[in-house]
N, CA and C atoms as a LAMMPS dump frame, in Angstrom:
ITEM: TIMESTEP
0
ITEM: NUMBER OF ATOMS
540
ITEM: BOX BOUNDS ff ff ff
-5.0000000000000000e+02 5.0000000000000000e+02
-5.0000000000000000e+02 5.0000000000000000e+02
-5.0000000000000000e+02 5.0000000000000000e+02
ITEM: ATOMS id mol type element x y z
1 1 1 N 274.501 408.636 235.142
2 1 2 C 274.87 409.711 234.241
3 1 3 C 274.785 409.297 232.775
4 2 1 N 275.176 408.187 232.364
5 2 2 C 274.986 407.638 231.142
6 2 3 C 273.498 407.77 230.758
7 3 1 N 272.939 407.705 231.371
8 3 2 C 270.774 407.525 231.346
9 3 3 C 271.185 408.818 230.617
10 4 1 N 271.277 410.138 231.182
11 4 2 C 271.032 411.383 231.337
12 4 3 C 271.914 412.121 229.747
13 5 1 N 272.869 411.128 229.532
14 5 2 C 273.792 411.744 228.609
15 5 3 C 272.904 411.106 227.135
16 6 1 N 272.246 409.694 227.273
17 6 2 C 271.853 409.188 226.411
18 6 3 C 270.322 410.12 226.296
19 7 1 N 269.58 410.322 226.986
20 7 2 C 268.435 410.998 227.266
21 7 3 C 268.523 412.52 226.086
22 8 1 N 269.601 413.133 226.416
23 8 2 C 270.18 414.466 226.11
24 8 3 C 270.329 414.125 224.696
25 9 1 N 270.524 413.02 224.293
26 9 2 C 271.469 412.687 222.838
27 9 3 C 270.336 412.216 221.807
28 10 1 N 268.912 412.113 222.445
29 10 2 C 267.662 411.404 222.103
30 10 3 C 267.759 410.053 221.493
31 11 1 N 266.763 409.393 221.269
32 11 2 C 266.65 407.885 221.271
33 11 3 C 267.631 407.401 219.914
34 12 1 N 268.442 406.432 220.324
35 12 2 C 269.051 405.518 219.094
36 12 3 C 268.614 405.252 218.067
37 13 1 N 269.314 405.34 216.788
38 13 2 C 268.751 404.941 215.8
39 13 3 C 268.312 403.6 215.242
40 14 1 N 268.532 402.7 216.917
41 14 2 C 268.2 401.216 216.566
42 14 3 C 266.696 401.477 217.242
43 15 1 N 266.61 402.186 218.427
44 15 2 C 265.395 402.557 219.174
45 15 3 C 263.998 403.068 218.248
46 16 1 N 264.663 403.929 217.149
47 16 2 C 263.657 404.536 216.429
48 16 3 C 263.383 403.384 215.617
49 17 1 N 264.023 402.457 214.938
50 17 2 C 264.08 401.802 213.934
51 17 3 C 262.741 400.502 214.793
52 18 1 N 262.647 400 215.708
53 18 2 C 262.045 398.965 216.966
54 18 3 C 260.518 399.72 216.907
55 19 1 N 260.609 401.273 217.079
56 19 2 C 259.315 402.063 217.209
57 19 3 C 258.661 402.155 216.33
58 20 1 N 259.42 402.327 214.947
59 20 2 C 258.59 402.664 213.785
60 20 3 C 258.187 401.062 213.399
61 21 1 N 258.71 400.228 213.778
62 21 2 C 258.322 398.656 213.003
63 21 3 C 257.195 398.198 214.362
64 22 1 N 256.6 398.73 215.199
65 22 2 C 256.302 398.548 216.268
66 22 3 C 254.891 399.084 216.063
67 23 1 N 254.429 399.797 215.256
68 23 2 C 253.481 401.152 214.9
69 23 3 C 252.177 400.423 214.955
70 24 1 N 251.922 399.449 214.201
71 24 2 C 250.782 398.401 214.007
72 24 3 C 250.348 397.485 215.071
73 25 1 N 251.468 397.134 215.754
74 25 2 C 250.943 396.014 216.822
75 25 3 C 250.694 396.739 218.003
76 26 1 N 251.365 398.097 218.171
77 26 2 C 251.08 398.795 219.175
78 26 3 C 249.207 399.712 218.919
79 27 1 N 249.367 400.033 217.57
80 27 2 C 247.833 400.955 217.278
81 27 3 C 246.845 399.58 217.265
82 28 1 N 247.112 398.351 216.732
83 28 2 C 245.552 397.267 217.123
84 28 3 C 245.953 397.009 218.552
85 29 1 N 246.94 396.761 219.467
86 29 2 C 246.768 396.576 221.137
87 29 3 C 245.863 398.055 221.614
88 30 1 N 245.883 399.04 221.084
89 30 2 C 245.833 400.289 221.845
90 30 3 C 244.005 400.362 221.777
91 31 1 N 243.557 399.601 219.952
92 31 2 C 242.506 399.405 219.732
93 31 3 C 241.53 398.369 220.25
94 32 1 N 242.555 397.39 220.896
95 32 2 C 241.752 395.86 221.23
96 32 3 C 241.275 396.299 222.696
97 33 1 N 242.078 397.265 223.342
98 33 2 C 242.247 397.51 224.689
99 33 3 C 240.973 398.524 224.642
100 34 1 N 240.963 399.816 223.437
101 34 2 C 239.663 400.967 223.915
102 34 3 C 238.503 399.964 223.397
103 35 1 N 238.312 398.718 222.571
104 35 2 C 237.655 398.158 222.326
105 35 3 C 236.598 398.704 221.018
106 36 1 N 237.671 399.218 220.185
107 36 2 C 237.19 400.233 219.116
108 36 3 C 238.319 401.21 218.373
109 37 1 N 238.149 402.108 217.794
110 37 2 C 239.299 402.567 216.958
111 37 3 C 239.465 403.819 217.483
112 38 1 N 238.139 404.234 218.173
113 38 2 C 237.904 405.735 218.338
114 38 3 C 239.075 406.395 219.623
115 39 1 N 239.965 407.149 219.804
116 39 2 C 240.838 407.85 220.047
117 39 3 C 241.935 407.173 220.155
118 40 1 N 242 405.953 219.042
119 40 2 C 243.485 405.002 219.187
120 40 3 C 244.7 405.878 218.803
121 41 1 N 244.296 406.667 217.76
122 41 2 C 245.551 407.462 217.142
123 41 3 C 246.048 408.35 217.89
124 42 1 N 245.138 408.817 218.849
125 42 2 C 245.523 410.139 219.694
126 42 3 C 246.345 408.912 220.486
127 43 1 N 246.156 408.361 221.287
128 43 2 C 246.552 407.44 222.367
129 43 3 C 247.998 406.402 221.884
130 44 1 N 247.783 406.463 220.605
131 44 2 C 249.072 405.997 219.752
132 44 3 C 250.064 407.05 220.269
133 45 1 N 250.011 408.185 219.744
134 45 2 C 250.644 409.61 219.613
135 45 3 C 251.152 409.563 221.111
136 46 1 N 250.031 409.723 221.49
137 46 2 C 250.819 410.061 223.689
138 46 3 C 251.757 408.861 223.786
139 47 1 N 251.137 407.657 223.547
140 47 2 C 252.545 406.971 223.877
141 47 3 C 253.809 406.745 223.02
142 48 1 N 253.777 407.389 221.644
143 48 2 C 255.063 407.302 221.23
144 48 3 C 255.839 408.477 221.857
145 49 1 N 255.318 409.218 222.094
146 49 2 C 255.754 410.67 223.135
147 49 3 C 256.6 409.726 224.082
148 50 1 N 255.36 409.295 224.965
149 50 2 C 256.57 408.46 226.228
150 50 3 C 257.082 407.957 226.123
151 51 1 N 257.235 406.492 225.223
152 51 2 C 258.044 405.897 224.486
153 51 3 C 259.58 406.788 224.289
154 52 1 N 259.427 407.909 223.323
155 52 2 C 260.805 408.27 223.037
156 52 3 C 261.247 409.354 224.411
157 53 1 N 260.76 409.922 225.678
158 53 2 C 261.123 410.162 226.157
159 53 3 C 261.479 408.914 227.563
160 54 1 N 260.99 407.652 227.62
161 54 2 C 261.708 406.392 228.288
162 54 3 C 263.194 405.86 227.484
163 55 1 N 263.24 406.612 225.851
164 55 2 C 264.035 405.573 225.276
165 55 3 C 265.294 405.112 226.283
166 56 1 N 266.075 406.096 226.906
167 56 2 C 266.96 405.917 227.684
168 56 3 C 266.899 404.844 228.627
169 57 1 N 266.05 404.559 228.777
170 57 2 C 265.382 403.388 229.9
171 57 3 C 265.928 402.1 229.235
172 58 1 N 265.302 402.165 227.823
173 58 2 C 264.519 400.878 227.298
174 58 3 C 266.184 400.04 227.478
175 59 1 N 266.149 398.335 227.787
176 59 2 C 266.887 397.609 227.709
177 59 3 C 266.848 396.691 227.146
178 60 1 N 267.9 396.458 225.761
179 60 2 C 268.014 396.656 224.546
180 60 3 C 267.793 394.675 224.631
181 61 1 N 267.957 394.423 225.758
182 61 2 C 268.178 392.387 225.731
183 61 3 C 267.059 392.08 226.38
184 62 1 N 265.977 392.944 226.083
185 62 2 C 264.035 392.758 226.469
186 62 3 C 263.646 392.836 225.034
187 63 1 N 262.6 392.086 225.031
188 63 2 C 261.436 392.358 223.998
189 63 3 C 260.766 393.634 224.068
190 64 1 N 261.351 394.412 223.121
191 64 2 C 260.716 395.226 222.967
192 64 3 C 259.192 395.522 222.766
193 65 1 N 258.371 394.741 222.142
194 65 2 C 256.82 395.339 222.219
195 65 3 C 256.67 395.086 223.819
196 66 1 N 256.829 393.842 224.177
197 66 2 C 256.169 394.235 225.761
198 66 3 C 256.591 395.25 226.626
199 67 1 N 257.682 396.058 226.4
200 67 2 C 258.194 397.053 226.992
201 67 3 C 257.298 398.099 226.695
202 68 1 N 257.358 398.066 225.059
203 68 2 C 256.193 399.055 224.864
204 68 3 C 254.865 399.249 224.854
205 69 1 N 254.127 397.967 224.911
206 69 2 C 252.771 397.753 225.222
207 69 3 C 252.396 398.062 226.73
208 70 1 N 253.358 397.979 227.465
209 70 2 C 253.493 398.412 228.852
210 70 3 C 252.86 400.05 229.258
211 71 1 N 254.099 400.564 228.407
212 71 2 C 253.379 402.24 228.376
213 71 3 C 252.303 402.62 227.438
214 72 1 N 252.006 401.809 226.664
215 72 2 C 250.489 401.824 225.834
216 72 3 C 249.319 401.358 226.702
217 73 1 N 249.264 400.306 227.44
218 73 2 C 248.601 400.123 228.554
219 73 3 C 248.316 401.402 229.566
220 74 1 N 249.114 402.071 229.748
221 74 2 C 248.78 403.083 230.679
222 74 3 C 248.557 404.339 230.154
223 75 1 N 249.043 404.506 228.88
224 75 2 C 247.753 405.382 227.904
225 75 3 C 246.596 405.075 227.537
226 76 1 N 246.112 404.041 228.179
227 76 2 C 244.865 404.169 227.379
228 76 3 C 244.358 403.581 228.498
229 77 1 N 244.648 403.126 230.151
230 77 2 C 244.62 403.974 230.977
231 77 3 C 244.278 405.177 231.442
232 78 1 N 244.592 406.106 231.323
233 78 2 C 244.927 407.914 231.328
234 78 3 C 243.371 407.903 230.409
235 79 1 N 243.782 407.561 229.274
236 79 2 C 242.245 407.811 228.445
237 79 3 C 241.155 407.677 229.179
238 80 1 N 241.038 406.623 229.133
239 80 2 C 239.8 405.764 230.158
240 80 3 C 239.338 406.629 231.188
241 81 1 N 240.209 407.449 232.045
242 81 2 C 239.972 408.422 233.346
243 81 3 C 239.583 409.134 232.85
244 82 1 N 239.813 410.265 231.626
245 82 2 C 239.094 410.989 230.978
246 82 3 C 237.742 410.537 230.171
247 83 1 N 237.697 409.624 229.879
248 83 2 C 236.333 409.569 228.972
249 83 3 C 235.221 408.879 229.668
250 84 1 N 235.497 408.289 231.322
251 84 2 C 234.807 407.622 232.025
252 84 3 C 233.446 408.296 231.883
253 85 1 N 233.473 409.775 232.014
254 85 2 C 232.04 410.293 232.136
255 85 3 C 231.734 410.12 230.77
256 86 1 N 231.992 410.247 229.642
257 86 2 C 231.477 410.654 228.461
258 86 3 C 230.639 408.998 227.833
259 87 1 N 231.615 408.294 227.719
260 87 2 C 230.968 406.727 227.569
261 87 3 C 231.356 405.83 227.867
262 88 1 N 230.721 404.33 227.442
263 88 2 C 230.929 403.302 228.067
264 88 3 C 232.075 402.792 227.748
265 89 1 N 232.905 401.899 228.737
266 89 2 C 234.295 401.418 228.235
267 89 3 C 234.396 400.265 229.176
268 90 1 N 235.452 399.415 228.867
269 90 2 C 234.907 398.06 229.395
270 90 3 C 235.472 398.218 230.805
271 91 1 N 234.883 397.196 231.645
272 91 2 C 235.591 397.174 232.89
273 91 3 C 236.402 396.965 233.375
274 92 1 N 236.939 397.322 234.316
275 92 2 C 238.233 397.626 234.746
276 92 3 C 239.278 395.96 234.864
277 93 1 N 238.412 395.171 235.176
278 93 2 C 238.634 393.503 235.23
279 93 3 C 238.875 393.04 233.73
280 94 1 N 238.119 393.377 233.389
281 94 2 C 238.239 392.88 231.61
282 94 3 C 239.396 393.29 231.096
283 95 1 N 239.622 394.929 231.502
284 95 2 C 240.635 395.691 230.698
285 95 3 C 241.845 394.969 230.883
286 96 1 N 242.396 394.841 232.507
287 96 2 C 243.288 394.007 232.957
288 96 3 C 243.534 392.84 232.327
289 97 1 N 242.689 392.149 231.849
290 97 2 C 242.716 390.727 231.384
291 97 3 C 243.348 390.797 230.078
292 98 1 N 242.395 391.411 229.755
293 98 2 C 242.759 392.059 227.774
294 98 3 C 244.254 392.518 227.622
295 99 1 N 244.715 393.829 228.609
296 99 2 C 245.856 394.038 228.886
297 99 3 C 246.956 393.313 228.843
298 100 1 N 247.003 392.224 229.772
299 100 2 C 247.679 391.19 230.144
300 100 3 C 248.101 389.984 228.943
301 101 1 N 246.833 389.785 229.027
302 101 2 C 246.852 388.861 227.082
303 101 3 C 247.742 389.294 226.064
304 102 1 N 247.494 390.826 226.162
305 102 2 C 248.055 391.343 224.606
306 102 3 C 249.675 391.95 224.719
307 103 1 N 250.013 391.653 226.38
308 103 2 C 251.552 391.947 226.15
309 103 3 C 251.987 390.297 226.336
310 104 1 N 251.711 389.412 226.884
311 104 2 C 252.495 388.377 226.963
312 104 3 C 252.351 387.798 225.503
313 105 1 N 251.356 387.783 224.876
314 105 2 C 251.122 387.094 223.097
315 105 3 C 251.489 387.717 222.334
316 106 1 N 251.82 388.769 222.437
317 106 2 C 252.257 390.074 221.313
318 106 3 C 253.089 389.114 220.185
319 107 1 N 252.534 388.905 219.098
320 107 2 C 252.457 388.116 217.569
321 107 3 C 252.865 389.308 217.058
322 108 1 N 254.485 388.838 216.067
323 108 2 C 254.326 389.951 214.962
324 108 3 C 253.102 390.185 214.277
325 109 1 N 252.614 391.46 214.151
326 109 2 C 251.391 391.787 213.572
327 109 3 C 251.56 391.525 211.625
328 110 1 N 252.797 391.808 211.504
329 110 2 C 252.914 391.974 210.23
330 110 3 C 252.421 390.235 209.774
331 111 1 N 253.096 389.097 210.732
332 111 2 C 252.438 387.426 210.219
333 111 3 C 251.096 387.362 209.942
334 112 1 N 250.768 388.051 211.356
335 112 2 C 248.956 387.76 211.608
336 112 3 C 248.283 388.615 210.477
337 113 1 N 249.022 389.659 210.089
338 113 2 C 248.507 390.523 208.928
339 113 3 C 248.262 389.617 207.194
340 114 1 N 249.058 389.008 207.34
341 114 2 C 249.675 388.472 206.245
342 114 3 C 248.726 387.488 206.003
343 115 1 N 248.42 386.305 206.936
344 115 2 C 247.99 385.328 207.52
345 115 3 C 245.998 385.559 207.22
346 116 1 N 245.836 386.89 207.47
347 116 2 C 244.389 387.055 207.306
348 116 3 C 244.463 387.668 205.971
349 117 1 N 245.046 388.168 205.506
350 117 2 C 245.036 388.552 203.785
351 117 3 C 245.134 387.2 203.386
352 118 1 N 245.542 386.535 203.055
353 118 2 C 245.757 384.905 202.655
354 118 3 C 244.396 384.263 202.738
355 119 1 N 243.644 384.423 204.539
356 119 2 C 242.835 383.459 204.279
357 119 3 C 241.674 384.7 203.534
358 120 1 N 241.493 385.58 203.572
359 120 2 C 240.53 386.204 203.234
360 120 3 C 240.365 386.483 201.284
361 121 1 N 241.588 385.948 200.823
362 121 2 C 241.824 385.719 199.342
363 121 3 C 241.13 384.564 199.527
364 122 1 N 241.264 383.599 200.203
365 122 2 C 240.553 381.979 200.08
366 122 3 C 239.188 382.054 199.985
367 123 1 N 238.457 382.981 200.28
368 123 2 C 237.229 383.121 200.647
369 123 3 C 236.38 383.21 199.312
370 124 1 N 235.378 382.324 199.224
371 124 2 C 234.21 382.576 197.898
372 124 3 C 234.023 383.894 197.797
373 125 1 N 233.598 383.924 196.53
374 125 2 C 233.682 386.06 195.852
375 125 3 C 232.17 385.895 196.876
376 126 1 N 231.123 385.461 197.275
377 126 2 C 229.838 385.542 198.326
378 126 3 C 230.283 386.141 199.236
379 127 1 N 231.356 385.42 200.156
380 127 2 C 231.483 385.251 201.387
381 127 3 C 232.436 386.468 201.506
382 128 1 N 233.197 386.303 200.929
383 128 2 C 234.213 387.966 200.291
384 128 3 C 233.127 389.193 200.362
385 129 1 N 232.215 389.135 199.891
386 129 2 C 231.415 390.3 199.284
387 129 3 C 230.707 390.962 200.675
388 130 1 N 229.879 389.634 201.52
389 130 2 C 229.553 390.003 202.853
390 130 3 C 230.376 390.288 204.07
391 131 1 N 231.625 389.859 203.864
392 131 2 C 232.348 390.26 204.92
393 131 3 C 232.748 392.119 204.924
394 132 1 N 232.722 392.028 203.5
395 132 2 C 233.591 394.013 203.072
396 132 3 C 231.968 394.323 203.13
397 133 1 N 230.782 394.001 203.033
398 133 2 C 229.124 395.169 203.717
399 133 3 C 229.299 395.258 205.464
400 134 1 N 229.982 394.187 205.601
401 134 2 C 229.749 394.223 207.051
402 134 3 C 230.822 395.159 208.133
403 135 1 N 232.273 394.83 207.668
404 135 2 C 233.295 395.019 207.906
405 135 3 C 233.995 395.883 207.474
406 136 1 N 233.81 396.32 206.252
407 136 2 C 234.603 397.258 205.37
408 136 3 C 233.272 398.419 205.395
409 137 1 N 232.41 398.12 204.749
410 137 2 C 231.296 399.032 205.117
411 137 3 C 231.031 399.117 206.212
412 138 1 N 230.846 398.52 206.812
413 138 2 C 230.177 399 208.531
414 138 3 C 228.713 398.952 208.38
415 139 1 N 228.201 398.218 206.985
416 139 2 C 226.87 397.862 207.389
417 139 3 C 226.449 396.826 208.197
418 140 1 N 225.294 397.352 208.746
419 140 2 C 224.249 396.253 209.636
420 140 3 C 223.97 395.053 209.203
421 141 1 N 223.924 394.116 210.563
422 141 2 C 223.076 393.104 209.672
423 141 3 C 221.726 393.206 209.11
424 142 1 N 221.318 393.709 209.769
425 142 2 C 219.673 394.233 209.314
426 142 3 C 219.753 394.577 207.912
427 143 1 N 220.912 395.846 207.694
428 143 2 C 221.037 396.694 206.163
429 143 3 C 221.391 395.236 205.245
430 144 1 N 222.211 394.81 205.821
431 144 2 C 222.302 393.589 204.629
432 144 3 C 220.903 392.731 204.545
433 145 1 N 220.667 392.24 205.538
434 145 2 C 219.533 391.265 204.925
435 145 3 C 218.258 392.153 204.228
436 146 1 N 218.138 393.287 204.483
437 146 2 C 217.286 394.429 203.629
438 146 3 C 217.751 394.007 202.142
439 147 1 N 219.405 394.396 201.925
440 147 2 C 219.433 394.582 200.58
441 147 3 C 219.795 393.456 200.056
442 148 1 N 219.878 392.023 200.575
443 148 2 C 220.086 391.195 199.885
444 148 3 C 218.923 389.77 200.183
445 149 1 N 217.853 390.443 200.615
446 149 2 C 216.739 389.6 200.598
447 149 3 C 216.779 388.647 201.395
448 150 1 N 217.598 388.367 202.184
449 150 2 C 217.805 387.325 202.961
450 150 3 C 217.47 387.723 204.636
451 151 1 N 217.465 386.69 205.244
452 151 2 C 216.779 386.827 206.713
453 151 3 C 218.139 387.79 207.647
454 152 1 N 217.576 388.232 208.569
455 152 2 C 218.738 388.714 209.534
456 152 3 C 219.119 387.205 210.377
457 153 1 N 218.372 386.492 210.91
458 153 2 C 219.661 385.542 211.116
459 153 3 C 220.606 384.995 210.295
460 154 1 N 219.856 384.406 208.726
461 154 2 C 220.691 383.805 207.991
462 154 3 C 221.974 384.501 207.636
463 155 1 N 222.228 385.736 207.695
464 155 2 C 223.003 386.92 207.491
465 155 3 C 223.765 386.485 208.844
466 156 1 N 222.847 386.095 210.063
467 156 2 C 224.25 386.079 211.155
468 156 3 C 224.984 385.093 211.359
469 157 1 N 223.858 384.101 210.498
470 157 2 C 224.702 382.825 210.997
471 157 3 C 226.007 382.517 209.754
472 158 1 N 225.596 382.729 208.144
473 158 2 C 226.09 382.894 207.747
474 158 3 C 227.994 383.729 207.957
475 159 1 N 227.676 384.815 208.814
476 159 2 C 228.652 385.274 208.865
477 159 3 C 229.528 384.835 210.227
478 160 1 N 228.971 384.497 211.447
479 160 2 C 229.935 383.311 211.883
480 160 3 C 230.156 382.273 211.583
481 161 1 N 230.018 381.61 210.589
482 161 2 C 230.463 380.7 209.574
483 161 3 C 231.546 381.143 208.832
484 162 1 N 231.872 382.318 208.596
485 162 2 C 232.806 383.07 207.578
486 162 3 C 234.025 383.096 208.703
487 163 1 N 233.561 383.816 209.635
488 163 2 C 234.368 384.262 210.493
489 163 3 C 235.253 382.977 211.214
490 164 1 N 233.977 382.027 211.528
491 164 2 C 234.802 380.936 212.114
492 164 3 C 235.957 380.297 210.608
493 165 1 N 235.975 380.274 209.901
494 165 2 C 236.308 379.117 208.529
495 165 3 C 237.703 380.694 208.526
496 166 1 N 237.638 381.531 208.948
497 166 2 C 238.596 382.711 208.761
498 166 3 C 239.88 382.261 210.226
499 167 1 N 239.25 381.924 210.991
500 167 2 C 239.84 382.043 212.438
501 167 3 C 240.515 380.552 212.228
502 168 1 N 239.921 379.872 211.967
503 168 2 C 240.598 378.441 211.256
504 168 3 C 241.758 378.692 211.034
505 169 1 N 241.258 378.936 209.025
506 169 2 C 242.522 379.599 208.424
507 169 3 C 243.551 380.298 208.804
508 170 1 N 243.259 381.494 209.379
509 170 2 C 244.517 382.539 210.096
510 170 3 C 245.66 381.338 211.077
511 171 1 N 244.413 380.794 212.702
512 171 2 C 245.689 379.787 212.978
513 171 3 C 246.131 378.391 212.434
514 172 1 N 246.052 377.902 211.443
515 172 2 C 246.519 377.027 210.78
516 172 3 C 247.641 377.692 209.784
517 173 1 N 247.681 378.546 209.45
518 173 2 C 248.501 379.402 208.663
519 173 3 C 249.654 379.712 209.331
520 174 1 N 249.169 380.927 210.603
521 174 2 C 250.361 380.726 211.16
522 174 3 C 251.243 379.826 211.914
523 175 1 N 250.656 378.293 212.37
524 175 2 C 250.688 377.223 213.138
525 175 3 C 251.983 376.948 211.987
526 176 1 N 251.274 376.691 210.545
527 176 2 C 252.585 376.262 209.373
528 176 3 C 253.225 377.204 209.178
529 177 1 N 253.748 378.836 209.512
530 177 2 C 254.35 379.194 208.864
531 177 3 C 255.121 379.752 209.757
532 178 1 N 255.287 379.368 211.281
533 178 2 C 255.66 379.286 212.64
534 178 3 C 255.738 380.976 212.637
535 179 1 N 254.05 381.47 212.605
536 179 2 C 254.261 382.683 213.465
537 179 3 C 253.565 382.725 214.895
538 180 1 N 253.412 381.619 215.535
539 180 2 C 253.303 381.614 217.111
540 180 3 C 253.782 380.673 217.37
């Protein structure tokens, strides 16, 4: 009866306070999982729905993201059944895996956030410049080595060079600044 009275009374204001600080690590899991950005927000949305109609559930001496990555997992789930015909999405083995990964590691996002702004200030104004054509623009490698005269491999190798010297940085950062 307590479930039912708390249910009736809607979610705590410590519950809301867990959800709203929760918003980021839950929308990049929701994104790492469709393997892209495209219907993360909708799929965000359905599960803060379930989310505040489980709040009554939730038990308050659990970690909360894995509680909630739990029912984000099975939104995007639900998705997946719907968009199976329309396009490709990863397999069902992978998803599981990916799944699994991203509730037991669940990293405050806000460190890892922090952590890649940091190393990405470190970065030569070059290496800076190609990462935001690639990443921030969403240009090709092809479009880049077009407009900057340079080869399409050197453009690729170049940029796992960036990426790796980034992935460095990020866990050495958080390694010293004990966010895992």
């Amino acid at each position: 009866m307590p479930q039912a009275v708390a249910a009736m009374n809607g979610p705590t204001s410590d519950f809301l306070l867990k959800l709203t600080s929760h918003q980021s690590m839950l929308y990049a899991a929701i994104a790492a999982l469709l393997g892209g950005v495209d219907g993360a927000h909708d799929i965000l949305q359905e599960t803060n729905v379930v989310l505040l109609e489980k709040a009554g559930e939730y038990d308050s001496s659990r970690p909360f993201a894995a509680w909630a990555l739990t029912f984000a997992r099975f939104q995007v789930l639900a998705w997946r059944k719907r968009q199976s015909r329309d396009r490709l999405v990863l397999n069902d083995h992978l998803f599981a895996v990916l799944a699994d990964r991203l509730t037991k590691e669940a990293v405050a996002p806000s460190k890892r956030l922090d952590a890649i702004e940091k190393c990405l200030a470190k970065l030569a104004p070059d290496s800076r410049k190609l990462i935001d054509l690639r990443y921030v623009d969403g240009k090709s490698v092809q479009a880049i080595a077009v407009q900057s005269g340079r080869s399409e491999n050197v453009i690729s190798v170049t940029l796992f060079r960036i990426r790796k010297t980034l992935l460095d940085c990020v866990a050495s950062t958080l390694a010293t600044e004990g966010g895992r």
